[in-house]
N, C-alpha and C positions, 0 to 999 in steps of 0.2 A: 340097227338102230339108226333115223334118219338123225344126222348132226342140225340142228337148230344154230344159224348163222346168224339168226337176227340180233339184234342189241337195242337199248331202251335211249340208246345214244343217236341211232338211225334218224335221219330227217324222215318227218311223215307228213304231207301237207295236210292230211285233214286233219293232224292233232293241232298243227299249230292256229289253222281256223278255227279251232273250239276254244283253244283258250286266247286267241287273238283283242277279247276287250280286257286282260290281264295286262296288256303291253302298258312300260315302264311311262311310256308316255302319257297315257290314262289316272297315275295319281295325282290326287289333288292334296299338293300342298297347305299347310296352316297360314295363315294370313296375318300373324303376328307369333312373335316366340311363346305367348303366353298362351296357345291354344283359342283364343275366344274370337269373335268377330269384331272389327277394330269399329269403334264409336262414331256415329255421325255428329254433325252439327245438325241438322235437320228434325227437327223436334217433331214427333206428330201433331197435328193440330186439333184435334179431342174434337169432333166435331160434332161427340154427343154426347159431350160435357153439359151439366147441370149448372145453370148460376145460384149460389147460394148467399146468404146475408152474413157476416162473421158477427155471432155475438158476445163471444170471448175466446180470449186465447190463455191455455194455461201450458208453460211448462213442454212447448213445443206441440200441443193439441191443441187444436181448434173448434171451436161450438159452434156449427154454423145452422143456417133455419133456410130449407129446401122448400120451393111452392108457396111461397109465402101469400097468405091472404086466401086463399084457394083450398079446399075441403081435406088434400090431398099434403097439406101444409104440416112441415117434421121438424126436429131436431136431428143433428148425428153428430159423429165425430167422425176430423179428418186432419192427416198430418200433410206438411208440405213437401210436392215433388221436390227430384235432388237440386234440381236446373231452376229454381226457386232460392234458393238457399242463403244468397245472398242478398234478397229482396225480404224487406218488413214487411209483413200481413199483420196489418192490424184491426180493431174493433171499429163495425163501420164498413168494412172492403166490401164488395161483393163481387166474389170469386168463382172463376169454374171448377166444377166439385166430379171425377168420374170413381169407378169402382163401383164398391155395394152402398149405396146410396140411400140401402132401403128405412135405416135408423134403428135398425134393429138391434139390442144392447149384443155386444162384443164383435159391432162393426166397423169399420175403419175405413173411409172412404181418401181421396189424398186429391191436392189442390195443388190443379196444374196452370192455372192461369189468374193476375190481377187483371180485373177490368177498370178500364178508364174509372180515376176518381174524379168527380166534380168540385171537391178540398180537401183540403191537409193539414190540421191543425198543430205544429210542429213546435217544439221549445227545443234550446239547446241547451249545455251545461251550463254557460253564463255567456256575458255580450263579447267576450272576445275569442268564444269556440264557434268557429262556421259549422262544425259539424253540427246538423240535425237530428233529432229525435221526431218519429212522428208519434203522434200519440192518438188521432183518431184521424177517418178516412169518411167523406161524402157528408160532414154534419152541415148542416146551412145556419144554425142555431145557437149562441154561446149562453147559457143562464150563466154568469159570475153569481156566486153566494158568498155570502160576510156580512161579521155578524156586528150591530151595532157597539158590542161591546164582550170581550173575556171570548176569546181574545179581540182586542181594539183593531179597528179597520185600517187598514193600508191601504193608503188612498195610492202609492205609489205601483202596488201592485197591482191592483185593479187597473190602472193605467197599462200596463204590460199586457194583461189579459185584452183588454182592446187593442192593443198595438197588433198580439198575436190574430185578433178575429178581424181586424179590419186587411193584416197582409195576407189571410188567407180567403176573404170573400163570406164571412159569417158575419151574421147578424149578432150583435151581442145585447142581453138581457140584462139585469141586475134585479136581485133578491138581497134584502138586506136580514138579517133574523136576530131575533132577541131584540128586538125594539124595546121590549117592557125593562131594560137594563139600563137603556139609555135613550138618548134623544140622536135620531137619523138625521136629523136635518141640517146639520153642519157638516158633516157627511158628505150629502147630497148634493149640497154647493157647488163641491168643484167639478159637479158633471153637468153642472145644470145645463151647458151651452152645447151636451151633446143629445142626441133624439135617442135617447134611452129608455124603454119602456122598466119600469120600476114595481117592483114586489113588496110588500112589506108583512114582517111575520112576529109573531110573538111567541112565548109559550103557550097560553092558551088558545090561541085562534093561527091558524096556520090556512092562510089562500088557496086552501088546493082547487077548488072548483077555476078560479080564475087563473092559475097556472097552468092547467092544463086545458083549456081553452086555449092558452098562446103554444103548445105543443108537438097538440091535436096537430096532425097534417105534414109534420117536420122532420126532423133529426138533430136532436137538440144534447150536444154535449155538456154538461154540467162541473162547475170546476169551481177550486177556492181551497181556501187554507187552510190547512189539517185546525177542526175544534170547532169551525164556521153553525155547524148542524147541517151539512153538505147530503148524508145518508142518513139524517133524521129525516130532513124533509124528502128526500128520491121515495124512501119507507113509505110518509105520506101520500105523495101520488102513486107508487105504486104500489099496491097493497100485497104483501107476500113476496115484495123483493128481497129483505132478510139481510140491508146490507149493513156489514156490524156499527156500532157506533160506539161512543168514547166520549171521551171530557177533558177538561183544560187543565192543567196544571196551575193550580194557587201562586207557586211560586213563581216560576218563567211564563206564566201569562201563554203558552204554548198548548198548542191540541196536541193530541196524540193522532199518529199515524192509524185510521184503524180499516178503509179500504185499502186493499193490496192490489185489486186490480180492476181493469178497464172493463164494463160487459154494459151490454146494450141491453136494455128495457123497453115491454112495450106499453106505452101510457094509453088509458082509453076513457073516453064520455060516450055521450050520449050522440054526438056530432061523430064521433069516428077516431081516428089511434092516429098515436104520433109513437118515436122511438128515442128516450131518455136514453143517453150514453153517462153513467156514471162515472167519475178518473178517482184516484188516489188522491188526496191531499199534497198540496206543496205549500214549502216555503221559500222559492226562489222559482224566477220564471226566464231563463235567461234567452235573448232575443240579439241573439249573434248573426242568424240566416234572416234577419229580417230587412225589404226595403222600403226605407224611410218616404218612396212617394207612393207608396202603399196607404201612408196613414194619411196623405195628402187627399188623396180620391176618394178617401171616405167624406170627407167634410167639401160636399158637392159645391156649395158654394163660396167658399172659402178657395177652391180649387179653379174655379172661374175668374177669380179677382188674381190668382198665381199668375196666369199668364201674362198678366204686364208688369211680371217682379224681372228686378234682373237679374239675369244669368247664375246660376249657384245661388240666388238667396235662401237662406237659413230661413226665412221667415218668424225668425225667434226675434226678441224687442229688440237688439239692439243692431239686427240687421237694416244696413244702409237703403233707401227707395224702395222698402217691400211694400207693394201695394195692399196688400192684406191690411198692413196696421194701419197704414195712412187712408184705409177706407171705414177701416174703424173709429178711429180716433176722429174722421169729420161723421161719424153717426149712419153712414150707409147700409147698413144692416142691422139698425135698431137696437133694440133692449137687450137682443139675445148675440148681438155680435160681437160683445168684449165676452162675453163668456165663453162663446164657441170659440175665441183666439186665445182664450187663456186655455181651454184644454187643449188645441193644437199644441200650441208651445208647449205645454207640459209634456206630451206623446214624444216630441219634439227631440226635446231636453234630454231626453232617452239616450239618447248617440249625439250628442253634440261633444 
């Protein structure tokens, strides 16, 4: 019997070249305790991401309109990337949209990018919170609504409502309603010195052909005081908008809250389409992030006679050498110049 000397302990070079990519040096370590790949900063850039219009947001989903004007033009739903999460998307954005895009019901598309807004219409919780709220994104257009009477107009709010459209770069409107309750025209007064184009409605005759002529072509957010007839009339121009409506209270003279939220509409003639943003009703409009020579540059000419005021004038009456009043007071801007000073100051008076 030949004795077998070998052992499985024996060096053999060519076993150890076979299993030579086995060497200890060849594991690849985990790259954090937790098993996963550690996070970049470096965000992809989606660079075939979809731009789409936000036309509501509900409840952390968003309704936005892909292709818009174009045959190929949808609806879908999309939630916000993580890396977002701290940025408001609001009604108005027009954001980059990727994933299944296609709007097919039980799709979900997710929105990884805001793009440049052109405005920001912002209120905060009252004049001594800085912190902002935005409440609509790219409108160019304010219609303020209120109603001549039940509930009775606030002349000081509507003030605030221009204070907010002139610091954010919006045109602002005025729609008065329920004329047939009362008489607008005292009302009306204390705007008269600004270039405000003017609506007036009643119950039975409501302007819609000539409201939406001023629309047509825009972005026009709509705003006023819970009970005004705010989503009677949106209902009006937009037919099958469906947005609820309500009534005043007898006793506190007060609307009821009955929009709960923001969504854009699309208005259309004969001439072509504009996009109605309807809001919520308020009763306070607070104007904490606002600045004050914001509402100066709206009032062009007024804003020309500033620069020979001196240094920090208030421009309100009882400011010393403002040129404004003393160009007023000798008649340099005619009929319409104590008025246009009387609503500065009033805007004014705001932060004083």
């Amino acid at each position: 019997m030949t004795e077998n000397t070998g052992s499985w302990w024996d060096d053999d070079d060519d076993d150890d070249e076979a299993y030579s990519e086995f060497d200890e040096s060849s594991i690849r370590s985990r790259p954090n305790p937790k098993g996963n790949r550690p996070r970049t900063k470096t965000r992809p850039e989606h660079g075939d991401a979809q731009i789409a219009r936000v036309l509501g947001v509900d409840r952390g989903r968003y309704t936005v309109l892909l292709d818009e004007d174009t045959p190929d033009e949808r609806q879908m739903t999309a939630a916000r990337a993580s890396e977002l999460r701290k940025q408001a998307i609001v009604t108005g954005d027009r954001v980059a949209v990727v994933g299944d895009t296609t709007g097919e019901d039980g799709t979900l598309g997710r929105i990884v990018r805001i793009e440049p807004r052109t405005t920001l219409l912002r209120r905060s919780a009252d004049d001594t919170d800085e912190v902002e709220r935005v409440i609509v994104a790219n409108a160019d257009q304010m219609l303020i609504v209120v109603a001549a009477a039940n509930p009775e107009p606030r002349t000081r709010l509507v003030d605030r409502y221009l204070v907010a459209a002139y610091d954010a770069g919006i045109t602002p409107m005025l729609c008065v309603t329920k004329i047939d309750l009362a008489d607008p025209v005292p009302f009306l007064e204390n705007f008269a010195g600004l270039d405000l184009p003017v609506f007036t409605s009643r119950e039975d005759h409501i302007p819609v052909e000539a409201i939406k002529a001023a629309l047509v072509g825009h972005d026009t957010v709509v705003v006023g005081h819970s009970g005004v007839g705010k989503s009677t009339l949106v209902n009006e121009i937009v037919p099958g908008a469906m947005r609820a409506t309500g009534h005043v209270n007898v006793v506190t003279g007060r609307g009821r809250h009955t929009s709960s939220s923001t969504v854009s509409l699309r208005v259309e003639n004969a001439e072509g389409h504009g996009w109605v943003i309807d809001t919520p009703g308020v009763r306070s409009f607070g104007l904490g992030h606002i600045n004050t020579d914001s509402i100066l540059k709206s009032f062009t000419d007024l804003a020309e006679l500033a620069e020979d005021c001196p240094r920090g004038c208030t421009h309100l009456p009882d400011a010393p050498d403002c040129a404004i009043v003393e160009a007023v007071e000798a008649g340099a801007l005619g009929e319409t110049g104590r008025a246009r000073l009387d609503s500065l100051q009033r805007l004014l008076a705001t932060f004083a």
